[in-house]
Backbone as CSV, one residue per row, in Angstrom:
resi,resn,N_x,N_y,N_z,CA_x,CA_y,CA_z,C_x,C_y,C_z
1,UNK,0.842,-1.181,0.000,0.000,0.000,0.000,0.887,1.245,0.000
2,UNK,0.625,2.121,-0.508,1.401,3.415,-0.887,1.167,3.817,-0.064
3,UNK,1.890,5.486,0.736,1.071,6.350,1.539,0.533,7.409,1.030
4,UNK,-0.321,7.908,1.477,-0.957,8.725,1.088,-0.775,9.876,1.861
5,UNK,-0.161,10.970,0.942,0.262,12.690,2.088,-1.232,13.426,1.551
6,UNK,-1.290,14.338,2.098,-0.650,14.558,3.625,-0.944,13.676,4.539
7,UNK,0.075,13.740,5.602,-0.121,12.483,7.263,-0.018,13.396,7.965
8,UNK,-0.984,13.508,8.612,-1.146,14.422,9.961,-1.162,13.367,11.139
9,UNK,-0.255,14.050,12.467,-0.059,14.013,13.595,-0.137,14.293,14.476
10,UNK,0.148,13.944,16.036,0.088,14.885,16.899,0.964,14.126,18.301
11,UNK,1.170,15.453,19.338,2.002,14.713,20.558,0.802,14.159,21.379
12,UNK,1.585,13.368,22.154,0.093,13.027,23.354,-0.944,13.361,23.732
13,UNK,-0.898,14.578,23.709,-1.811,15.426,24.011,-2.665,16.179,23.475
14,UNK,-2.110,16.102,22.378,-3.019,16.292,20.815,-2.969,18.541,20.640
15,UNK,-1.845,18.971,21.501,-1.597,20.313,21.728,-0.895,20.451,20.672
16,UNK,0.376,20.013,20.121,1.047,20.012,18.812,0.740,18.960,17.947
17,UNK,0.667,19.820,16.592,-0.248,19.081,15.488,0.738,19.089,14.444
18,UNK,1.271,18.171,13.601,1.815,18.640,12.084,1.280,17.447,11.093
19,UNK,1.500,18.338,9.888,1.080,17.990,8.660,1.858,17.822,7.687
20,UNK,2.440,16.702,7.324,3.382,16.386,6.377,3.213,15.803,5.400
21,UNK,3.795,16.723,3.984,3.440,16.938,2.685,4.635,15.742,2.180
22,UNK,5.189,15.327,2.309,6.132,14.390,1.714,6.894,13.695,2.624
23,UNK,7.388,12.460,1.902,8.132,11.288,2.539,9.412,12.205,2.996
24,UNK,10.675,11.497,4.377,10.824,11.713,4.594,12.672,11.640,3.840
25,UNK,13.526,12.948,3.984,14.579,12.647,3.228,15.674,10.901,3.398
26,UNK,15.256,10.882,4.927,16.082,9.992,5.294,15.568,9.144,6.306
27,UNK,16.076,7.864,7.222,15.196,8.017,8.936,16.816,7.113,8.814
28,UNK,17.137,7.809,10.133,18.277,6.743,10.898,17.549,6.083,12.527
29,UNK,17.865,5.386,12.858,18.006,4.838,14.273,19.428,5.138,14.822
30,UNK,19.450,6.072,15.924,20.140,6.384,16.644,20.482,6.040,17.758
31,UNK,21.762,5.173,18.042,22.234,4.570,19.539,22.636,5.395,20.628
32,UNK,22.732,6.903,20.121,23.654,7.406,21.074,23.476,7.442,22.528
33,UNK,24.165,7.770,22.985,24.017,7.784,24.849,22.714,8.750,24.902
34,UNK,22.794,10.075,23.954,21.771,11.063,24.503,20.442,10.753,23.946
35,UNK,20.575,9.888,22.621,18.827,9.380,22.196,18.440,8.615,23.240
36,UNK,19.215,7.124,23.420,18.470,6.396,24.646,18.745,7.089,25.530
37,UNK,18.771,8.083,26.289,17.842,9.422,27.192,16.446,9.717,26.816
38,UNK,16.557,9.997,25.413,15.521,10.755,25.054,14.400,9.928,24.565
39,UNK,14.606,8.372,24.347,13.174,7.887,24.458,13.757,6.680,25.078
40,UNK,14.157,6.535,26.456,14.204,5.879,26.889,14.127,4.062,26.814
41,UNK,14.744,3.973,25.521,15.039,2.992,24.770,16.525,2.626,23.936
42,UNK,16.675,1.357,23.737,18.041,1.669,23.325,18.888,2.217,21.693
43,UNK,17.452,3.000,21.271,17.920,4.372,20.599,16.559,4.814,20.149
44,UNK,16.860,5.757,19.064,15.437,6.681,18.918,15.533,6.808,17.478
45,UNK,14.488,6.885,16.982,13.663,6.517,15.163,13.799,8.238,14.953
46,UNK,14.709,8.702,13.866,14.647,10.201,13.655,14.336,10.010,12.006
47,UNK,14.034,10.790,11.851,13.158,11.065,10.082,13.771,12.434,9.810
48,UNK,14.965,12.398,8.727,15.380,13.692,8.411,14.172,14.226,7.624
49,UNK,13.669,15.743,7.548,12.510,15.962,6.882,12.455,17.708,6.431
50,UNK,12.376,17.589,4.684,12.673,18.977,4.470,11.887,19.858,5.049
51,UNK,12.140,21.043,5.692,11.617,22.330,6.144,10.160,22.648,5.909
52,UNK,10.533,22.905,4.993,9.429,23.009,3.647,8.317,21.914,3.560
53,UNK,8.052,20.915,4.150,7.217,19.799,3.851,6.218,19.580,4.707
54,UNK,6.472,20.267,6.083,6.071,19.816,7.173,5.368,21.651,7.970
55,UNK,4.170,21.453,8.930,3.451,22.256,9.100,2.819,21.851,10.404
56,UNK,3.594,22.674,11.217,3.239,22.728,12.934,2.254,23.902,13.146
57,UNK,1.064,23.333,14.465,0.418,23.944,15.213,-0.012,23.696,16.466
58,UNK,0.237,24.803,17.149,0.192,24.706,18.281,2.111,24.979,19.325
59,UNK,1.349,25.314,20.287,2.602,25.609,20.990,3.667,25.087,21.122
60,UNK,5.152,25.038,21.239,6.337,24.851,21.181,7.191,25.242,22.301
61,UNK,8.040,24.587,22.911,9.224,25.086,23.753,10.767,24.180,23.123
62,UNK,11.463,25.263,23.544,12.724,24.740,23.298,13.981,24.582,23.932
63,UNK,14.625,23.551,23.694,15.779,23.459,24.724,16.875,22.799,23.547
64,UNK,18.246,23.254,24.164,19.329,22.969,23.147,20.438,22.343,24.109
65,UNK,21.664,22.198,23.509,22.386,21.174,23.743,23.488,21.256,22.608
66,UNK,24.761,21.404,23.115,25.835,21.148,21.918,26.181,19.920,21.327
67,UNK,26.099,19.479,20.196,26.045,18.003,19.785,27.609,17.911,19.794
68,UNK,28.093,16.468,19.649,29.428,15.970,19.582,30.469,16.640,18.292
69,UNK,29.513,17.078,17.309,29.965,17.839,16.008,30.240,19.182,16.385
70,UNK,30.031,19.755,17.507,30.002,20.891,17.572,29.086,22.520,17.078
71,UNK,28.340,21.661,16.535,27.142,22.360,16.111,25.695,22.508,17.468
72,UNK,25.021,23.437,17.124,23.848,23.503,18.446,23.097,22.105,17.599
73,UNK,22.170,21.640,19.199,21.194,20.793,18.571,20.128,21.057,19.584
74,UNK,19.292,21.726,18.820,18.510,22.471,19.482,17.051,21.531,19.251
75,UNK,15.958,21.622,20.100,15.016,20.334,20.704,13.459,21.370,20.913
76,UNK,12.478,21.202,20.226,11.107,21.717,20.080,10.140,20.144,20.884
77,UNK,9.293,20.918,21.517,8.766,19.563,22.344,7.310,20.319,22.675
78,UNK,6.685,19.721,23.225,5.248,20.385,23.699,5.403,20.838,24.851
79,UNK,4.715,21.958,25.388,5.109,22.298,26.558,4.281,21.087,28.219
80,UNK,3.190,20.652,27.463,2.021,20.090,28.025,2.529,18.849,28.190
81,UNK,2.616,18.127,27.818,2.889,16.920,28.021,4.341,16.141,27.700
82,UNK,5.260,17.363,27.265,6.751,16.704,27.134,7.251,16.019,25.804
83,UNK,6.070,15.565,24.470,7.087,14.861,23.998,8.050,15.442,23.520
84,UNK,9.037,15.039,22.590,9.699,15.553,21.956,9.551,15.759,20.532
85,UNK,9.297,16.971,20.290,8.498,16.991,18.556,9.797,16.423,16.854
86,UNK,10.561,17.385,17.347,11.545,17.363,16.566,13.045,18.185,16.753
87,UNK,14.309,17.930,16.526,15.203,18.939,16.382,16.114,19.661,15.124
88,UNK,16.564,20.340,15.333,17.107,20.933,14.389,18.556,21.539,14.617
89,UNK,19.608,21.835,13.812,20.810,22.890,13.831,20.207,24.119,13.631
90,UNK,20.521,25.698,14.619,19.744,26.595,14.158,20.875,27.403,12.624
91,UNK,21.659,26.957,12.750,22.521,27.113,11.704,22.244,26.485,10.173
92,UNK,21.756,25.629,10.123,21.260,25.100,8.911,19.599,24.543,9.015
93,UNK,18.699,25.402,8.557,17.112,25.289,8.522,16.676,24.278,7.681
94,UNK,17.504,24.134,6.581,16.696,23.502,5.412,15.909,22.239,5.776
95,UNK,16.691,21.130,7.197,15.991,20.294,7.250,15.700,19.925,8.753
96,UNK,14.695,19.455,9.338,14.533,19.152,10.643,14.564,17.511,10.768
97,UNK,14.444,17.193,12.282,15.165,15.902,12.284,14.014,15.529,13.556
98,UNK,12.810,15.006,12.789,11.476,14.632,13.034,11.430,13.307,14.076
99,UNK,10.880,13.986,15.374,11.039,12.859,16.565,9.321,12.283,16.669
100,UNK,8.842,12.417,16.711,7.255,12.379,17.005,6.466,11.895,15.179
101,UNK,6.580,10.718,15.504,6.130,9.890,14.235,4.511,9.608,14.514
102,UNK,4.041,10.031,13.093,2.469,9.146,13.270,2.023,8.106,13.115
103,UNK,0.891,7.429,14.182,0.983,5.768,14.334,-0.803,5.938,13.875
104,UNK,-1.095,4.372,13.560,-1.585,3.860,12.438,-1.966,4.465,11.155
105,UNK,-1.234,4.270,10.738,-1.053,4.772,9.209,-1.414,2.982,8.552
106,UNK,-1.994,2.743,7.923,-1.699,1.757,6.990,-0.514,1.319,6.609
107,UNK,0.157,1.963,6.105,1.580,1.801,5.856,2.396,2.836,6.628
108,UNK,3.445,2.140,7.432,4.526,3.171,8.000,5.903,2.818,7.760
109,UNK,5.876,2.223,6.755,7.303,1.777,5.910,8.246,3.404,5.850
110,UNK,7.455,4.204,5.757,8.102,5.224,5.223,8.906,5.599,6.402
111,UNK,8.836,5.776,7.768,9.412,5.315,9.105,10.212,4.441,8.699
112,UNK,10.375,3.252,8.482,11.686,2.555,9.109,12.915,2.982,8.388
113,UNK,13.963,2.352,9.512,15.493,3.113,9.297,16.310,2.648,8.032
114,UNK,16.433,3.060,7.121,17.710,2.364,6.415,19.046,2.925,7.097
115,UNK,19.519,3.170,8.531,20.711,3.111,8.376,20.515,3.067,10.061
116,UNK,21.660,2.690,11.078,21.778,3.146,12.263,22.917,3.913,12.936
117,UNK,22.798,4.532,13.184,24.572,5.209,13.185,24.400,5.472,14.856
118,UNK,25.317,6.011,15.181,26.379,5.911,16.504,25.827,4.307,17.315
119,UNK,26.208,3.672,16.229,26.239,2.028,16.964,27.677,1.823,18.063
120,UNK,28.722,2.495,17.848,29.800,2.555,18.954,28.934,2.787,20.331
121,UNK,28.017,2.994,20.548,27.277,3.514,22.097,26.555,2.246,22.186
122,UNK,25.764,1.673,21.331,24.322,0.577,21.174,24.190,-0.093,22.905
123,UNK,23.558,-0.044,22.975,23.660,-1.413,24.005,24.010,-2.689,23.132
124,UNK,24.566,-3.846,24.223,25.120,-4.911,23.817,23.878,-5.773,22.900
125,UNK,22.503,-6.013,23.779,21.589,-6.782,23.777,20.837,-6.403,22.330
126,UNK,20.998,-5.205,21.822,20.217,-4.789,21.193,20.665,-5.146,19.736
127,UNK,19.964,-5.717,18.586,20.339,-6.368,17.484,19.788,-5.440,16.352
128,UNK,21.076,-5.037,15.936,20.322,-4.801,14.023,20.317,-5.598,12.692
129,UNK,19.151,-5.377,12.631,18.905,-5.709,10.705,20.231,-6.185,10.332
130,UNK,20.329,-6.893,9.339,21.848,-7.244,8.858,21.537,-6.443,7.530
131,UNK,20.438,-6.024,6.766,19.984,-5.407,5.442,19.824,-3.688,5.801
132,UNK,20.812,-3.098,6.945,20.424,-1.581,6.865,22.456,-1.570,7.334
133,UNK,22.310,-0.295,6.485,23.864,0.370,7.077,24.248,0.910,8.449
134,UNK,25.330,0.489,8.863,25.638,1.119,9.934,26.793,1.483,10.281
135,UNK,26.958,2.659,11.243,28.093,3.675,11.011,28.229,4.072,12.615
136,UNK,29.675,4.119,13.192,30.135,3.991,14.848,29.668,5.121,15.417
137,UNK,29.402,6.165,14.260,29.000,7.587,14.978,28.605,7.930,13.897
138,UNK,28.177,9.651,13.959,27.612,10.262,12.908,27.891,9.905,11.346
139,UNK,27.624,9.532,10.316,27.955,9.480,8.949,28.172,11.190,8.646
140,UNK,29.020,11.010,7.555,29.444,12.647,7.211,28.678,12.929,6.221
C-alpha cells in the first residue's frame, strides 16, 4: 500500500499538530548515549525531513544542547505533556530531524530506518537488521 500525504499528527496530548506533505529525506536509528535518554530505549527513530514539507500547530518550547559535532542541537517539544516533537541545527534550517512519528497509518514503511549510526554507544543486547547500514557515529 502506498502512503498517502498529507499524514497528519500529533504529541500526546493532541496540543502540537503537524502535517506532512512528503516522505521523509532519510530516517536513521540512533544509539547514542543522549537518544536512549531521550526515548528511553536503546535508541530513537529520527526522520530527516525537508523544512518546507512539514506544518506545525500549536505551541512549542525549546531546549538545546551542543552536539558531539560541535554544532547547536537544538530540541522543540510540547510544553504540556513533554514529547519531543523534533530537532534541528539553528545554523542550517533547510531540514529538521522529526522525533514524534504518526501511528496507524496503513503503511509506516516510510518510518523505518535504512541506516543506524552511533552504533559505537548501542547497548550490547540490542540487534540490528543485517539489510540496513551502519556507522560507529555520525555518517558525514
Amino acid at each position: 500500500m502506498k502512503v498517502q500525504f498529507p499524514i497528519k499528527a500529533a504529541c500526546q496530548c493532541g496540543q502540537v499538530q503537524y502535517t506532512l506533505h512528503e516522505a521523509p529525506i532519510n530516517v536513521f536509528a540512533c544509539h547514542c548515549q543522549e537518544c536512549q535518554k531521550l526515548s528511553t530505549s536503546p535508541y530513537s527513530v529520527t526522520a530527516v525531513i525537508a523544512s518546507n514539507t512539514i506544518k506545525f500547530k500549536g505551541e512549542l518550547k525549546e531546549w538545546s544542547r551542543l552536539a558531539d559535532s560541535g554544532n547547536t542541537n537544538a530540541a522543540k517539544f510540547c510544553p504540556a505533556c513533554g514529547n519531543r516533537i523534533y530537532h534541528y541545527n539553528p545554523d542550517d534550517t533547510a531540514t529538521i530531524k522529526l522525533k514524534l512519528k504518526p501511528t496507524g497509518l496503513p503503511d509506516d514503511s516510510i518510518f523505518e530506518p535504512s541506516a543506524h549510526v552511533w552504533v559505537s554507544e548501542k547497548q550490547e543486547w540490542c540487534q540490528i537488521p543485517d539489510n540496513v547500514k551502519i556507522f560507529d557515529k555520525q555518517p558525514q
